[in-house]
mmJSON file of the N, C-alpha and C atoms, coordinates in Angstrom:
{"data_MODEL":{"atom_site":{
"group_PDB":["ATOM","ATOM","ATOM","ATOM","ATOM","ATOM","ATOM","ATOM","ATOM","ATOM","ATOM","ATOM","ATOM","ATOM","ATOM","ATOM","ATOM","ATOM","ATOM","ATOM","ATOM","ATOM","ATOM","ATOM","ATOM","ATOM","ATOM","ATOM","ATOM","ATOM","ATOM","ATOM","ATOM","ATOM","ATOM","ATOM","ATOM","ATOM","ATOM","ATOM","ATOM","ATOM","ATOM","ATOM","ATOM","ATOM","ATOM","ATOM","ATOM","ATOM","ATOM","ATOM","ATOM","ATOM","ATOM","ATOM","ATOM","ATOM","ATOM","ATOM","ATOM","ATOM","ATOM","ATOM","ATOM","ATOM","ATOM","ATOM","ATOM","ATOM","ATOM","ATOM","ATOM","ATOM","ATOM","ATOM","ATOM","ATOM","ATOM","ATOM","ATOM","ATOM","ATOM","ATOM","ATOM","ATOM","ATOM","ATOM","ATOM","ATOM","ATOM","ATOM","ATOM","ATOM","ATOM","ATOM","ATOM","ATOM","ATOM","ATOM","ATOM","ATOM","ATOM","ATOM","ATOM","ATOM","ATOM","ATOM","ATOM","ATOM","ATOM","ATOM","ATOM","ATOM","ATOM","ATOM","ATOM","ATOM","ATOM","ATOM","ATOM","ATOM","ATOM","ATOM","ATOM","ATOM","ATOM","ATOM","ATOM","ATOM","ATOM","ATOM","ATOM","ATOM","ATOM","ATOM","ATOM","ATOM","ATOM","ATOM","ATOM","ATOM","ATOM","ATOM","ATOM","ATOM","ATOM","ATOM","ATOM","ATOM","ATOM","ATOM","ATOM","ATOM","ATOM","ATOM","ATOM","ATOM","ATOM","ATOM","ATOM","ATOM","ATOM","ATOM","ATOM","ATOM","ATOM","ATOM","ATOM","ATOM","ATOM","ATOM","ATOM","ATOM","ATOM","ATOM","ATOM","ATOM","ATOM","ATOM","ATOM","ATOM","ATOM","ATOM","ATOM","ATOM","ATOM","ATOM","ATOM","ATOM","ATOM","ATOM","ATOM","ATOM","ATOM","ATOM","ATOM","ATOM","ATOM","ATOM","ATOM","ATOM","ATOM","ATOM","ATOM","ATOM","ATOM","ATOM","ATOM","ATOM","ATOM","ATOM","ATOM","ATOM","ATOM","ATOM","ATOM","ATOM","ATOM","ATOM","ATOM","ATOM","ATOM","ATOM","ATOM","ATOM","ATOM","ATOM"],
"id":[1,2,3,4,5,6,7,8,9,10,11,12,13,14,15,16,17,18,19,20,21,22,23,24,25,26,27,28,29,30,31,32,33,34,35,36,37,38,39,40,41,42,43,44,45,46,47,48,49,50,51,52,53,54,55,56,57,58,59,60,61,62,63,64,65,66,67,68,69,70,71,72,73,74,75,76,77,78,79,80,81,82,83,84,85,86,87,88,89,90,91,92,93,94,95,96,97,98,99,100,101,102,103,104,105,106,107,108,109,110,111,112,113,114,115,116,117,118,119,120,121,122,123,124,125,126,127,128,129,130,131,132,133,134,135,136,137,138,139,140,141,142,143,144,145,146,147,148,149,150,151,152,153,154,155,156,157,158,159,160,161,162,163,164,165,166,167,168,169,170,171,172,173,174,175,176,177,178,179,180,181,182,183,184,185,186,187,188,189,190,191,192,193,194,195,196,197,198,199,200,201,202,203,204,205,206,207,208,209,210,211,212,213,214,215,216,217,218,219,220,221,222,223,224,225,226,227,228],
"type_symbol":["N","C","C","N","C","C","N","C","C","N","C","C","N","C","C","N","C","C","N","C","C","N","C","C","N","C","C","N","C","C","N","C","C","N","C","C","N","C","C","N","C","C","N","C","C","N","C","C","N","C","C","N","C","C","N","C","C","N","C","C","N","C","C","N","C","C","N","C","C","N","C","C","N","C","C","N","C","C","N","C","C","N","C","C","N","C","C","N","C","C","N","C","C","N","C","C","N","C","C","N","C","C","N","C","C","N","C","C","N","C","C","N","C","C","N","C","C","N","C","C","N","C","C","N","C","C","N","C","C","N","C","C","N","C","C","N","C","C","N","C","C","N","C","C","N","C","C","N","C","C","N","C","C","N","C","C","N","C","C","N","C","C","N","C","C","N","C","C","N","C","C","N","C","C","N","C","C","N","C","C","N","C","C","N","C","C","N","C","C","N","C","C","N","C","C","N","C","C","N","C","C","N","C","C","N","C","C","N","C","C","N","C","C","N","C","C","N","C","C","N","C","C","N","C","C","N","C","C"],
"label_atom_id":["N","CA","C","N","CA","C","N","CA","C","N","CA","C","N","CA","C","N","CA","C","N","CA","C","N","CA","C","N","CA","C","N","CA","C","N","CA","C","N","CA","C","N","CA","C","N","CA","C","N","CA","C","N","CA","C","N","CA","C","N","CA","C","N","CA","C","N","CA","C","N","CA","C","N","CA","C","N","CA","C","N","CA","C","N","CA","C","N","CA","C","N","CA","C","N","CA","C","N","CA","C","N","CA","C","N","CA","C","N","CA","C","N","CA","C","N","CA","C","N","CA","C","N","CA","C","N","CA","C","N","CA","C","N","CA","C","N","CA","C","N","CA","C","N","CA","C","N","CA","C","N","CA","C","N","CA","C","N","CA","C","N","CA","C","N","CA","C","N","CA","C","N","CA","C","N","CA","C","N","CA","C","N","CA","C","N","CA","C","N","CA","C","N","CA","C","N","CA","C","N","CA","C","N","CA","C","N","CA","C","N","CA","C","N","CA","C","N","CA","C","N","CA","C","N","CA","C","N","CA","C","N","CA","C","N","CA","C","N","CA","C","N","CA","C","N","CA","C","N","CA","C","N","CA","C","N","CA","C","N","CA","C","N","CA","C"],
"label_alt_id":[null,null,null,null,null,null,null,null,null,null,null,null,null,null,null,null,null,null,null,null,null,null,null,null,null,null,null,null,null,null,null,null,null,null,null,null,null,null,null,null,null,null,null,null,null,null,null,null,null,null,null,null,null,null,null,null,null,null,null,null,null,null,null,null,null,null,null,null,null,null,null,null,null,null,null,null,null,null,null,null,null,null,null,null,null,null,null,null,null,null,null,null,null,null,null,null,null,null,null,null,null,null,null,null,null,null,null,null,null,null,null,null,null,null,null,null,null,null,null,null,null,null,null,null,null,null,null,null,null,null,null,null,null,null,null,null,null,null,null,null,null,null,null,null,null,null,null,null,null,null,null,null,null,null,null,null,null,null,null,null,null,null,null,null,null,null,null,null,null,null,null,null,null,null,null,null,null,null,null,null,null,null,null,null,null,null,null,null,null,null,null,null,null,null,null,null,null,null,null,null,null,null,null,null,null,null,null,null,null,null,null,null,null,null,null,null,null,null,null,null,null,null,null,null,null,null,null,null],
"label_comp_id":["UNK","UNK","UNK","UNK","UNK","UNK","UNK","UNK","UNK","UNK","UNK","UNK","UNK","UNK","UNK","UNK","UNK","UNK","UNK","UNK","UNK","UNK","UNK","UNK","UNK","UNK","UNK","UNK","UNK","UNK","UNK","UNK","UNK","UNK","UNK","UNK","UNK","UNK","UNK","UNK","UNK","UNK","UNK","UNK","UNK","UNK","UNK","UNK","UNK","UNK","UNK","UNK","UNK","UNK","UNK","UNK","UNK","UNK","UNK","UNK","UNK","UNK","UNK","UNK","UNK","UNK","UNK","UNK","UNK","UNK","UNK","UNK","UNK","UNK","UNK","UNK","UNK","UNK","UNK","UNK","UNK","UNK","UNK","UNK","UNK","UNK","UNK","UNK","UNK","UNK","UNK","UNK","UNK","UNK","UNK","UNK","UNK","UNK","UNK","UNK","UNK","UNK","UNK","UNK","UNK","UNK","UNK","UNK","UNK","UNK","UNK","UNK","UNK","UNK","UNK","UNK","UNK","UNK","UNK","UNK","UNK","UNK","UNK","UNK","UNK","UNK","UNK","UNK","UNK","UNK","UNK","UNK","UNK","UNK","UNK","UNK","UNK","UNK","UNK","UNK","UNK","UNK","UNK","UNK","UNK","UNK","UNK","UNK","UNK","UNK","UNK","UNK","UNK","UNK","UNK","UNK","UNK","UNK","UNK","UNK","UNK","UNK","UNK","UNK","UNK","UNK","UNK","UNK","UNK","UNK","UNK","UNK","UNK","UNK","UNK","UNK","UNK","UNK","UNK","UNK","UNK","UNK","UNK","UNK","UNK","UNK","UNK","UNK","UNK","UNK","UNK","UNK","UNK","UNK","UNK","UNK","UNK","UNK","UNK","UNK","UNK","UNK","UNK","UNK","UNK","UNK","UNK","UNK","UNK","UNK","UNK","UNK","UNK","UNK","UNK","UNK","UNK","UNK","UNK","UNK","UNK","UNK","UNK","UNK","UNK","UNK","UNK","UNK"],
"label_asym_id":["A","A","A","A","A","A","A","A","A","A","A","A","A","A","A","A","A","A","A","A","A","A","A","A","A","A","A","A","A","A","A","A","A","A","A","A","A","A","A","A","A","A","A","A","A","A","A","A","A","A","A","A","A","A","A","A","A","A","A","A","A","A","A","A","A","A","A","A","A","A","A","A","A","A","A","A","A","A","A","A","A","A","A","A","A","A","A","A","A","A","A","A","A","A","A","A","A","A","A","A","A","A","A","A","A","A","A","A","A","A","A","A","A","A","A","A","A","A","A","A","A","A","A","A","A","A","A","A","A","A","A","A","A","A","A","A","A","A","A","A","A","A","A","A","A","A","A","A","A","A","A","A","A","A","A","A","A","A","A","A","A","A","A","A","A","A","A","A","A","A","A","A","A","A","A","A","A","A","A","A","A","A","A","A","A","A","A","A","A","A","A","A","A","A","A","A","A","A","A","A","A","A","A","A","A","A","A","A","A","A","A","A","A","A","A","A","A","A","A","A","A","A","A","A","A","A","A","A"],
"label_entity_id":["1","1","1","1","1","1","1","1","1","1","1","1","1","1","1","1","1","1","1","1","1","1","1","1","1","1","1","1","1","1","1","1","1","1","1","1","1","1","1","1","1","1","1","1","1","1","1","1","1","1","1","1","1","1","1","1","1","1","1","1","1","1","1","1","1","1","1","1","1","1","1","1","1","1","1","1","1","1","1","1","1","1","1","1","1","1","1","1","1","1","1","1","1","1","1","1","1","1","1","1","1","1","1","1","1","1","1","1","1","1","1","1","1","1","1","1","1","1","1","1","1","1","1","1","1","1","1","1","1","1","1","1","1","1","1","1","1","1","1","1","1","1","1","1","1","1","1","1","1","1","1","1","1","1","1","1","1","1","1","1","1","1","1","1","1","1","1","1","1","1","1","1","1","1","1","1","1","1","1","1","1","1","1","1","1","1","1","1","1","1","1","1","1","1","1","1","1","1","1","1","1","1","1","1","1","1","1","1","1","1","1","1","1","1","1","1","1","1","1","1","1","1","1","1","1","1","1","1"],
"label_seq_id":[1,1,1,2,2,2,3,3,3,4,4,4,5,5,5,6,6,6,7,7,7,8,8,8,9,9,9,10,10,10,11,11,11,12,12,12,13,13,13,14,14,14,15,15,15,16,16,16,17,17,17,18,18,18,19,19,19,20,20,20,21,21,21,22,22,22,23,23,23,24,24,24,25,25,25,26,26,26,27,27,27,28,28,28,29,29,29,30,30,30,31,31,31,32,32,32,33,33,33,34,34,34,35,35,35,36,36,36,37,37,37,38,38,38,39,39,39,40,40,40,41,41,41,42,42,42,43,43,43,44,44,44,45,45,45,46,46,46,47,47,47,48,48,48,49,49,49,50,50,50,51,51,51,52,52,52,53,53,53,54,54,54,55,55,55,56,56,56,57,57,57,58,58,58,59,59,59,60,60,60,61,61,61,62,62,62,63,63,63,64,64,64,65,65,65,66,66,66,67,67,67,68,68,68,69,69,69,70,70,70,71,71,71,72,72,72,73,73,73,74,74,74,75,75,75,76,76,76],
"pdbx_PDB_ins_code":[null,null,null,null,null,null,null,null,null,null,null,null,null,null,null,null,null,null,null,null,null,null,null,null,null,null,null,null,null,null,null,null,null,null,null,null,null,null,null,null,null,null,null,null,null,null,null,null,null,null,null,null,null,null,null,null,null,null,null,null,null,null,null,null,null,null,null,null,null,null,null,null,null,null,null,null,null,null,null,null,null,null,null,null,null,null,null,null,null,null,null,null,null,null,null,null,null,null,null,null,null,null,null,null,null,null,null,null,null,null,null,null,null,null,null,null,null,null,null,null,null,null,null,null,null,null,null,null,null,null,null,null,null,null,null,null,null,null,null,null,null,null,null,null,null,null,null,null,null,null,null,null,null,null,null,null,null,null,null,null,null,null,null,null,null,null,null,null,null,null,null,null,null,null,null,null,null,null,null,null,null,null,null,null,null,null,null,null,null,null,null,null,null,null,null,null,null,null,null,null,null,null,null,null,null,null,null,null,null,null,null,null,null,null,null,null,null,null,null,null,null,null,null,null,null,null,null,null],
"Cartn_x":[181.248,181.944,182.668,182.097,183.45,184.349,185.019,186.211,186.222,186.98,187.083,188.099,188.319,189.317,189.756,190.946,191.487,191.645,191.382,192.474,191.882,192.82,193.155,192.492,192.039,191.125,191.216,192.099,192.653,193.335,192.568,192.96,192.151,191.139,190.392,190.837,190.733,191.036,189.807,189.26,187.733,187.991,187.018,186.757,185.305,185.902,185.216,184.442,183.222,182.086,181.696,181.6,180.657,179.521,178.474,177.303,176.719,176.87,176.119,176.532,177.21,177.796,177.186,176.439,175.853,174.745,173.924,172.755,171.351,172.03,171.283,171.649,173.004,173.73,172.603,172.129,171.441,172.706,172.517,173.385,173.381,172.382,171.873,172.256,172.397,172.925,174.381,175.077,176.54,176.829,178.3,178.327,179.674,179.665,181.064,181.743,183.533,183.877,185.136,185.39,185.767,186.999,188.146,189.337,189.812,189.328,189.966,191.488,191.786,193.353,193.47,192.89,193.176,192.975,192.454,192.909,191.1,189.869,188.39,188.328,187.312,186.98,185.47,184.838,183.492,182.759,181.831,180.54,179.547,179.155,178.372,177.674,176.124,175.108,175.394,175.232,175.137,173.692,173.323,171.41,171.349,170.042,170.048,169.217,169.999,170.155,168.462,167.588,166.132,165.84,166.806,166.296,166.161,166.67,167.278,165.989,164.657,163.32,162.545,163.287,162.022,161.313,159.922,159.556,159.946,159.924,160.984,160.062,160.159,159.52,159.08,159.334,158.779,158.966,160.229,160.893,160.965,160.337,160.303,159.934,160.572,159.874,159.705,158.738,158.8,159.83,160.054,160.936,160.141,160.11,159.125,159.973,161.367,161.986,161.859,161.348,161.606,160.96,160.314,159.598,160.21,161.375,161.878,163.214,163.857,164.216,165.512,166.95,167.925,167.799,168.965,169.009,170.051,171.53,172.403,173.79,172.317,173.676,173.732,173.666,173.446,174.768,174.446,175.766,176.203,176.736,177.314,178.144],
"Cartn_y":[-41.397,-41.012,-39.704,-38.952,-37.119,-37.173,-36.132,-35.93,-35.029,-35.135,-33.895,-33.28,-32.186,-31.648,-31.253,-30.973,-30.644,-29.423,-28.345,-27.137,-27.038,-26.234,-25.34,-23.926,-23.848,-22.404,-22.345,-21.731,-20.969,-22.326,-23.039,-23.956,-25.317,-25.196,-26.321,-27.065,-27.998,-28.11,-28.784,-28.283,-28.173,-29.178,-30.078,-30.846,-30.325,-30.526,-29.489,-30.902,-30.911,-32.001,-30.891,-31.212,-31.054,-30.927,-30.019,-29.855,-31.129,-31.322,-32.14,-33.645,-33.834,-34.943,-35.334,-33.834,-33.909,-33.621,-34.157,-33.884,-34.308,-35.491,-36.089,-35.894,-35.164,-34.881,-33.821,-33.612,-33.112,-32.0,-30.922,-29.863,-29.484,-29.378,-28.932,-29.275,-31.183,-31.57,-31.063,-31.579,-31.89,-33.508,-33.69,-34.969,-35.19,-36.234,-36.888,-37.885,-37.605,-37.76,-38.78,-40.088,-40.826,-41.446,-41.37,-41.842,-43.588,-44.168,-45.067,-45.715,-46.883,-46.84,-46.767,-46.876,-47.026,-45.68,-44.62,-43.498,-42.722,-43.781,-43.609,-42.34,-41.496,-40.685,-40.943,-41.146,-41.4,-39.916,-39.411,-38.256,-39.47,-38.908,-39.76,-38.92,-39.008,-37.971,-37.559,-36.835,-36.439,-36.442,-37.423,-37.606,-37.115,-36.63,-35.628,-36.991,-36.179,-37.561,-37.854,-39.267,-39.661,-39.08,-39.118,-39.109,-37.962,-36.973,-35.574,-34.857,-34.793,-34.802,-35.392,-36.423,-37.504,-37.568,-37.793,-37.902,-38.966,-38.498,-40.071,-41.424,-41.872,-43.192,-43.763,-42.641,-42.82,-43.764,-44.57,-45.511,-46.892,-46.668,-47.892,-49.274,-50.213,-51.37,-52.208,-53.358,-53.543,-54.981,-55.352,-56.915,-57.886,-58.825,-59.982,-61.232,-61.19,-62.24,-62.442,-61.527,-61.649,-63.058,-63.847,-64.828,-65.918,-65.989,-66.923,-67.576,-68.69,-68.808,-69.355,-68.935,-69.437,-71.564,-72.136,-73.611,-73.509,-72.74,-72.987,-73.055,-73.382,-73.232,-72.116,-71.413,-70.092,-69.362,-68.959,-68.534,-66.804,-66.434,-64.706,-64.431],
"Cartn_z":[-86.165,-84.957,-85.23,-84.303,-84.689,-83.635,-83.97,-83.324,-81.528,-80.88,-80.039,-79.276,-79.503,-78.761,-77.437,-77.026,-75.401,-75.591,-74.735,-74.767,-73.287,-72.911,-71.613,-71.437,-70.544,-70.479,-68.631,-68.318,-66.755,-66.752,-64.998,-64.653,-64.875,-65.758,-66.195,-67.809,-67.675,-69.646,-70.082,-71.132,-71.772,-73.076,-72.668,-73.878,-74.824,-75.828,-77.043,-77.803,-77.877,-78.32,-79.576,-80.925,-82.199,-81.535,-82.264,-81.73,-82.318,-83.463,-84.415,-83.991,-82.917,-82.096,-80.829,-80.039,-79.447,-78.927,-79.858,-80.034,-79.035,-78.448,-77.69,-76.017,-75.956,-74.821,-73.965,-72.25,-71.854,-71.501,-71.556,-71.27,-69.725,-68.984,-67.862,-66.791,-66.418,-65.971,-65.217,-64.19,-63.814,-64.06,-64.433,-64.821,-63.858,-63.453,-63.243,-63.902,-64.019,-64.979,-64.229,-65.341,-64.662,-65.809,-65.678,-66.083,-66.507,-67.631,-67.229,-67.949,-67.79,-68.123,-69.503,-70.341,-71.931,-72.705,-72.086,-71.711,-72.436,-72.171,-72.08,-71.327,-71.181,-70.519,-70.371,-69.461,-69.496,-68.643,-69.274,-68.575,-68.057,-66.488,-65.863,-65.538,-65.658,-64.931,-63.608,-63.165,-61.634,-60.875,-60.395,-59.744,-58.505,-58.559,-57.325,-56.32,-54.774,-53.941,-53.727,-54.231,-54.006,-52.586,-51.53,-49.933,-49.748,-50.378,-49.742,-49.148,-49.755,-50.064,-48.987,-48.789,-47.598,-47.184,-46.624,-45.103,-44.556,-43.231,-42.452,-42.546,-42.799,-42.724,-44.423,-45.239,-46.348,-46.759,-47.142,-47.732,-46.584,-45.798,-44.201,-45.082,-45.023,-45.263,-44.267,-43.331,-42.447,-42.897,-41.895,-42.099,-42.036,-42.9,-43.18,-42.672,-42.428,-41.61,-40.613,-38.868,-38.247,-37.353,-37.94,-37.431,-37.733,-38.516,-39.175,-38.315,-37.863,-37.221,-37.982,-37.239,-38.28,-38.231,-39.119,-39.018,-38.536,-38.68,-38.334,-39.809,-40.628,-42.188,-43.373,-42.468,-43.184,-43.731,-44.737,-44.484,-44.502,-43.469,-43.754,-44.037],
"occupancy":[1.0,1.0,1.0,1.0,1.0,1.0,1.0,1.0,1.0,1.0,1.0,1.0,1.0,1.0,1.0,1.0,1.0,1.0,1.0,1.0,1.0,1.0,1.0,1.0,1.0,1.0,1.0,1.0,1.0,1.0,1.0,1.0,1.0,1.0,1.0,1.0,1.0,1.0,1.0,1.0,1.0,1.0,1.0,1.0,1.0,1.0,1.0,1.0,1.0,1.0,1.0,1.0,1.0,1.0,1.0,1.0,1.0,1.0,1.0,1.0,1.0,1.0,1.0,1.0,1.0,1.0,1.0,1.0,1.0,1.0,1.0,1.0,1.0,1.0,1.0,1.0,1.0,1.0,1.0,1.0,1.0,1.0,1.0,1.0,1.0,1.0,1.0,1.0,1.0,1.0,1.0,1.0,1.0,1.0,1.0,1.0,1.0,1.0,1.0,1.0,1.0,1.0,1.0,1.0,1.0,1.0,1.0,1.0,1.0,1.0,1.0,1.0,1.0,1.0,1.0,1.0,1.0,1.0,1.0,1.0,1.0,1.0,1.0,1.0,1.0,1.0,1.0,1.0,1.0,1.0,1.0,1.0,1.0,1.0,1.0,1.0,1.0,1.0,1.0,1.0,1.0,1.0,1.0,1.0,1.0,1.0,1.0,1.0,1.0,1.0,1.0,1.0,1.0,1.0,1.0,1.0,1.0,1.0,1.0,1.0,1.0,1.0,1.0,1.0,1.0,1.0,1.0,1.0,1.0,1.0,1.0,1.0,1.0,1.0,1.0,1.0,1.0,1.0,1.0,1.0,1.0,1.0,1.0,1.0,1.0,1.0,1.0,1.0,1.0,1.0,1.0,1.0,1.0,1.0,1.0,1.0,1.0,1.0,1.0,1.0,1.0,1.0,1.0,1.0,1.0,1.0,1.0,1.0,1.0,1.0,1.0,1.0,1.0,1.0,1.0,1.0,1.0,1.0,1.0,1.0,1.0,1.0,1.0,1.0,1.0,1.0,1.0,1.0],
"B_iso_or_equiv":[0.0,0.0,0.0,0.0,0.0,0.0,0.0,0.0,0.0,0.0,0.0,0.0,0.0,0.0,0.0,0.0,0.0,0.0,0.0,0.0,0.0,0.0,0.0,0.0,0.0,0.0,0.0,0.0,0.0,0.0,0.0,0.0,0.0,0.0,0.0,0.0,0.0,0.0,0.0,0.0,0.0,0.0,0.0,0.0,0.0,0.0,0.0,0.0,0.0,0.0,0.0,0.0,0.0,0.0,0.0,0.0,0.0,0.0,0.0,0.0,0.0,0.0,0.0,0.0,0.0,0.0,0.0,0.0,0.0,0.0,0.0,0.0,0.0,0.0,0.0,0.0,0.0,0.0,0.0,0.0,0.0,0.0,0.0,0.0,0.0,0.0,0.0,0.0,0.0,0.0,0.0,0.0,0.0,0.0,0.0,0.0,0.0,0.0,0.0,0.0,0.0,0.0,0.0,0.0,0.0,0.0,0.0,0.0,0.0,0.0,0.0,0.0,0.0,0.0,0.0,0.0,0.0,0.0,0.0,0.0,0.0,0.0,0.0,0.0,0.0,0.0,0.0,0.0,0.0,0.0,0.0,0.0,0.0,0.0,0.0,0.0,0.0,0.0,0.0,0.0,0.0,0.0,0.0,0.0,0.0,0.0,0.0,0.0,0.0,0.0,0.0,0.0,0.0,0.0,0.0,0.0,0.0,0.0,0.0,0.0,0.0,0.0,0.0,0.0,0.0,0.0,0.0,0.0,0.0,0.0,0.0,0.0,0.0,0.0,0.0,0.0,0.0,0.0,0.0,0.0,0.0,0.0,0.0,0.0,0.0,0.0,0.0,0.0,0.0,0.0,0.0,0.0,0.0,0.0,0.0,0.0,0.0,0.0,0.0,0.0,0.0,0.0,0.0,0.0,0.0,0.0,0.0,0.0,0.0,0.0,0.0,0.0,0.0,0.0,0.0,0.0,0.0,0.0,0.0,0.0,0.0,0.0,0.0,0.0,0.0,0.0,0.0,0.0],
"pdbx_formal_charge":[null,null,null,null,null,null,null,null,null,null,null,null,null,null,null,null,null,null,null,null,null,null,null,null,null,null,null,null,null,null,null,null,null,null,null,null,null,null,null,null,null,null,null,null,null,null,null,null,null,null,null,null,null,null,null,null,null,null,null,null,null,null,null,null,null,null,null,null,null,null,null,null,null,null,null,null,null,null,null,null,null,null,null,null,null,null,null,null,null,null,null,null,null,null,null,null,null,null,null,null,null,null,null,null,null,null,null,null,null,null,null,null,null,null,null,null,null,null,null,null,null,null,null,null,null,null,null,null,null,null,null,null,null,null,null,null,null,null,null,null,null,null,null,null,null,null,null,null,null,null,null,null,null,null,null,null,null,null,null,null,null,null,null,null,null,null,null,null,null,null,null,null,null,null,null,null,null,null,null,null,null,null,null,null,null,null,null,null,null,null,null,null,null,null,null,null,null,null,null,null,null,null,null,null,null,null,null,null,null,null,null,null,null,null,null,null,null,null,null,null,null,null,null,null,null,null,null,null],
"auth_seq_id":[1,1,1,2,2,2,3,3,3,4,4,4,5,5,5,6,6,6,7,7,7,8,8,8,9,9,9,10,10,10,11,11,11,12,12,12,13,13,13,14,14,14,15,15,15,16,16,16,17,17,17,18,18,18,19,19,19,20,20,20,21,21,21,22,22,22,23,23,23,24,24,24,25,25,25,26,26,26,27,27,27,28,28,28,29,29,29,30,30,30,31,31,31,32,32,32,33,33,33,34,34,34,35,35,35,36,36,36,37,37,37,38,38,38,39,39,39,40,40,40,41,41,41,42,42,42,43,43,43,44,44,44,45,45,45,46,46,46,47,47,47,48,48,48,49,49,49,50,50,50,51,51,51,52,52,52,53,53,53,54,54,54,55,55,55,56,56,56,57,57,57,58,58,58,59,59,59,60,60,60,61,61,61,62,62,62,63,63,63,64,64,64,65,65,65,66,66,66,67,67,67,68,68,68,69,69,69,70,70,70,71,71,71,72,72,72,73,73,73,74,74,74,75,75,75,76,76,76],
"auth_comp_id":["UNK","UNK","UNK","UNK","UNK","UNK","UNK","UNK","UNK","UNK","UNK","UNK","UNK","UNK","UNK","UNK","UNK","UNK","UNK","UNK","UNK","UNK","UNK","UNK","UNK","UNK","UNK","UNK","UNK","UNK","UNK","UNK","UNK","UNK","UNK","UNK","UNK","UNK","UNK","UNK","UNK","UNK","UNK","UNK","UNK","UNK","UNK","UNK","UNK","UNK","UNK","UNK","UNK","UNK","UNK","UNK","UNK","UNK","UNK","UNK","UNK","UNK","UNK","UNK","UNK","UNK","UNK","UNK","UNK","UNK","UNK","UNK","UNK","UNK","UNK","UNK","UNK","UNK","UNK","UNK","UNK","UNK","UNK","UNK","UNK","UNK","UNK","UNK","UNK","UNK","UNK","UNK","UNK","UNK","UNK","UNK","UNK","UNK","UNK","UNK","UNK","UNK","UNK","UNK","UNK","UNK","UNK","UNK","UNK","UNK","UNK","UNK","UNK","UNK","UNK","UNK","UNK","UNK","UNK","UNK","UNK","UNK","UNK","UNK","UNK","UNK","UNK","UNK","UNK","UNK","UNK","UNK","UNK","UNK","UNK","UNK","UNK","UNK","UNK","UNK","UNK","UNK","UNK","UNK","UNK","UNK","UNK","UNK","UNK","UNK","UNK","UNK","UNK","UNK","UNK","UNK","UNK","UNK","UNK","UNK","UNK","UNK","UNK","UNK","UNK","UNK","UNK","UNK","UNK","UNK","UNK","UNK","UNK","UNK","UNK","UNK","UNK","UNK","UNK","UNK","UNK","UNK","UNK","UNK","UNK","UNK","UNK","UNK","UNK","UNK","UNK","UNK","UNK","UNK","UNK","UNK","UNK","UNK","UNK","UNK","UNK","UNK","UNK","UNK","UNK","UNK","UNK","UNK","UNK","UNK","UNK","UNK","UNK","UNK","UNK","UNK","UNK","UNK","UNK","UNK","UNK","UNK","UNK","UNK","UNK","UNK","UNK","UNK"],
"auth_asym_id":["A","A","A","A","A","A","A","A","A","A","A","A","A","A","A","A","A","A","A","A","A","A","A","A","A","A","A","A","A","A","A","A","A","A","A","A","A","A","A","A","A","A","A","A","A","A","A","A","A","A","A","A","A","A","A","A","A","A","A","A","A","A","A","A","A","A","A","A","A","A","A","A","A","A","A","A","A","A","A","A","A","A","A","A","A","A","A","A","A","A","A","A","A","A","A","A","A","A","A","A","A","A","A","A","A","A","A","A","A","A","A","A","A","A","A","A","A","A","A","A","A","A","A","A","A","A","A","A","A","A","A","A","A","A","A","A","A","A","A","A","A","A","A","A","A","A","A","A","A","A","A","A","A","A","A","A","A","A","A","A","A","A","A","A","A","A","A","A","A","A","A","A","A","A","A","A","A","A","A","A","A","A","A","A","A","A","A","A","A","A","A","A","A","A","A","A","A","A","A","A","A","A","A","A","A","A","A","A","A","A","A","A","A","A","A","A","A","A","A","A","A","A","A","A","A","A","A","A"],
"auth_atom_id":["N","CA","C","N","CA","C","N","CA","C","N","CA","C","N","CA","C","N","CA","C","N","CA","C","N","CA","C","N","CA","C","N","CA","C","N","CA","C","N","CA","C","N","CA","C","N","CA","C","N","CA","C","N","CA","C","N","CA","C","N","CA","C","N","CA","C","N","CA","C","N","CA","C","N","CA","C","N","CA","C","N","CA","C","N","CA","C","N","CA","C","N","CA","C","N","CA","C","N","CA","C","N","CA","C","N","CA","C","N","CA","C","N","CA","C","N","CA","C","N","CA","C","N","CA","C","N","CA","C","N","CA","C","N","CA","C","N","CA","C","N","CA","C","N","CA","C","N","CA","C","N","CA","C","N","CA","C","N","CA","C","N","CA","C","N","CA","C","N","CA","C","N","CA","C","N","CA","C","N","CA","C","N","CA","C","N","CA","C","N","CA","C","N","CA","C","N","CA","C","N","CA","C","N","CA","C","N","CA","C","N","CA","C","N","CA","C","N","CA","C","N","CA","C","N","CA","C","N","CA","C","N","CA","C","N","CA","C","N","CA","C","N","CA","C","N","CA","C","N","CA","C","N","CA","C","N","CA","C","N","CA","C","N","CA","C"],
"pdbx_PDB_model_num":[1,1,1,1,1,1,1,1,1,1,1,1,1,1,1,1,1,1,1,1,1,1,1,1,1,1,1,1,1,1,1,1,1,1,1,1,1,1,1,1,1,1,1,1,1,1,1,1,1,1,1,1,1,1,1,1,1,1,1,1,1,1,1,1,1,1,1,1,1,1,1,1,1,1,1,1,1,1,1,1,1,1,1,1,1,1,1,1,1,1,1,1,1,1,1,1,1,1,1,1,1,1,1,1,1,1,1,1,1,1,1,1,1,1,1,1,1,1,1,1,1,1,1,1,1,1,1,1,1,1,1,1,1,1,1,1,1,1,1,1,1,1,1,1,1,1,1,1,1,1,1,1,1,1,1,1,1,1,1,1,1,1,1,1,1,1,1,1,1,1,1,1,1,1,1,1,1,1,1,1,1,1,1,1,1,1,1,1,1,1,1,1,1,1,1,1,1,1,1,1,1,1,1,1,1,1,1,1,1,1,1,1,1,1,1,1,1,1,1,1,1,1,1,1,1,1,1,1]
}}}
């Protein structure tokens, strides 16, 4: 496990990763970055949105319930 540092650079503060730490890290990417209480910092990929691309109907699935009739004990 290596180490890593904080510093400040304008108004952003830059966390400093060993190269030899991150070796497997994709650089290219945007990541979002998420705080949690024990004071973790997690990098989360950033995925580009599947739909953005579409054709309309592409992803249509038809409904295979609609013939199905409720009993009454269903629950929502």
């Amino acid at each position: 496990m290596g180490t890593a540092k904080l510093r400040k650079q304008g108004r952003s503060v830059v966390v400093t990763i060993p190269s030899s730490e991150a070796k497997t890290l994709d650089l290219t990417p945007e990541y979002f970055v998420k705080f949690n209480e024990h004071g973790t910092i997690m990098l989360i990929p950033k995925l580009d949105n599947p739909f953005k691309h579409a054709k309309p109907g592409e992803y249509y699935e038809e409904d295979i319930w609609t013939d199905i009739q409720p009993t009454g004990i269903e629950v929502w």
